[in-house]
C-alpha positions in Angstrom: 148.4 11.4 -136.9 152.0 9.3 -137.0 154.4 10.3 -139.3 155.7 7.9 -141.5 159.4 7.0 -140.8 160.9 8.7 -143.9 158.8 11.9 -143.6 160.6 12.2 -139.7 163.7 11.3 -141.2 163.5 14.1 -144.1 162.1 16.5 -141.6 165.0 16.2 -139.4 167.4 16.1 -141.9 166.2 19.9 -143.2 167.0 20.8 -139.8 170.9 23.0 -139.8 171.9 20.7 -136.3 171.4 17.8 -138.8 172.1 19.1 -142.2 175.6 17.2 -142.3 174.3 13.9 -140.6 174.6 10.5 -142.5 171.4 8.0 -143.0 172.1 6.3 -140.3 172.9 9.1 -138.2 169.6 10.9 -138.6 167.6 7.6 -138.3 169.2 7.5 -134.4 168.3 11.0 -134.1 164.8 10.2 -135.4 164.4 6.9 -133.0 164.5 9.1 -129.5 162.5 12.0 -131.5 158.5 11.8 -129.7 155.5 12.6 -131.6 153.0 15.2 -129.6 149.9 17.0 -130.8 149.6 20.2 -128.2 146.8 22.5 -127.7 146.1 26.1 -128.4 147.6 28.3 -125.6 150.2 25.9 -124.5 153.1 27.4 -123.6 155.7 25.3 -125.3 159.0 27.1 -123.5 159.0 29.6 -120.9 161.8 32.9 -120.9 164.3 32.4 -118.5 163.5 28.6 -117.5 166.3 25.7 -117.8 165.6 24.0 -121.7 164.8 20.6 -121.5 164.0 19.9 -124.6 164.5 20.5 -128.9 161.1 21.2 -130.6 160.4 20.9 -134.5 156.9 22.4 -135.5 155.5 19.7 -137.9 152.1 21.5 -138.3 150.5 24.3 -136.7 151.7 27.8 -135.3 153.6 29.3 -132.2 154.5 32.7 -131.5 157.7 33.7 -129.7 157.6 35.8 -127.4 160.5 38.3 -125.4 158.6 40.0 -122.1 155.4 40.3 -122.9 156.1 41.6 -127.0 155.5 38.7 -129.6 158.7 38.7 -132.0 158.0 35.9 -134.4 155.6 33.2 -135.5 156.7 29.8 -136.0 155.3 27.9 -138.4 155.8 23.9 -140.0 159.6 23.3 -140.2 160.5 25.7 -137.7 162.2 24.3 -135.0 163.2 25.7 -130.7 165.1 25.1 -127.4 168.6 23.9 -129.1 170.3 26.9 -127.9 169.1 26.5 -124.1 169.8 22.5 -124.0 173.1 22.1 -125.7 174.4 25.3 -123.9 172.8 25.0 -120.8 172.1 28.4 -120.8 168.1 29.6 -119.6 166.1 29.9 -122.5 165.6 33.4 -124.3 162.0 33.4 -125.3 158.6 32.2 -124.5 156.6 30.2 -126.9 152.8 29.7 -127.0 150.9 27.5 -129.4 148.7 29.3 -131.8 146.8 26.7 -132.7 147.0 23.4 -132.3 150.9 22.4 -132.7 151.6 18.7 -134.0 155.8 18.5 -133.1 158.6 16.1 -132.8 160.1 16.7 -128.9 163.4 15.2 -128.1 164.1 15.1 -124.9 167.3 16.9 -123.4 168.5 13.7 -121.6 167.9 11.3 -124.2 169.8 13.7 -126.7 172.6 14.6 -124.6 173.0 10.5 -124.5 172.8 10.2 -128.5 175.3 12.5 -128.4 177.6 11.0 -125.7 178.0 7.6 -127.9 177.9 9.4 -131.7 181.1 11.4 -131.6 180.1 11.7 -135.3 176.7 13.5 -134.3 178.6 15.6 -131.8 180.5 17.0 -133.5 178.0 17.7 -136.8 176.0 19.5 -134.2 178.6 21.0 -132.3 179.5 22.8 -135.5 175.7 23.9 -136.8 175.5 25.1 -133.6 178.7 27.0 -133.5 177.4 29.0 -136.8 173.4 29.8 -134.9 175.3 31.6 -132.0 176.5 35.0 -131.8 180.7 34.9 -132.0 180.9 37.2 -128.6 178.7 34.3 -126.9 
């Protein structure tokens, strides 16, 4: 099932990276955003690996998980992986789909580009992101 271009748009928008973005600035962020409907047990990120990628939960669950202890269940809206890619840092958590997991995916390289020619997005981000992580990080 496609989303219709204002439901991405408004779903991105609710997100904290993109609270701040203009119109036009979320409708770039929502043009390089992929549509994907995953399967049950899927592992959606692995603990420690390199992020390659931003993940919104549109429907569906996934539970988070640090060593082998799940820690949280995500749910529609939730959202991964913007730590890891914009830090380059590994990623802290596993996370497995539930159930079947319909999500927006955008892609680390195509993002880092958006944000390479949007100083305006950069910097938006830049700043959400500056509030998610811990001040000693």
């Amino acid at each position: 099932m496609r989303l219709h271009k204002d439901t991405k748009a408004r779903l991105i928008r609710s997100l904290p990276l993109f609270a701040d973005c203009t119109s036009t600035e979320i409708a770039e962020v929502a043009a390089i955003a992929d549509e994907l409907v995953l399967r049950p047990a899927r592992v959606l990120a692995r603990e420690s690996a390199e992020g390659r990628e931003f993940v919104v939960i549109v429907s569906g669950t996934a539970t988070v998980h640090r060593g082998r202890e799940p820690i949280a269940t995500l749910e529609p809206g939730d959202f991964f992986g913007e730590i890891a890619l914009l830090t380059g840092k590994p990623r802290t958590a596993t996370v497995i789909a539930r159930t079947a997991v319909q999500a927006l995916v955008i892609e680390g390289h195509a993002f880092m580009t958006l944000l390479e020619h949007s100083p305006g997005i950069r910097a938006k981000v830049e700043s959400a992101l500056a509030e998610r992580l811990p001040s000693a990080g």
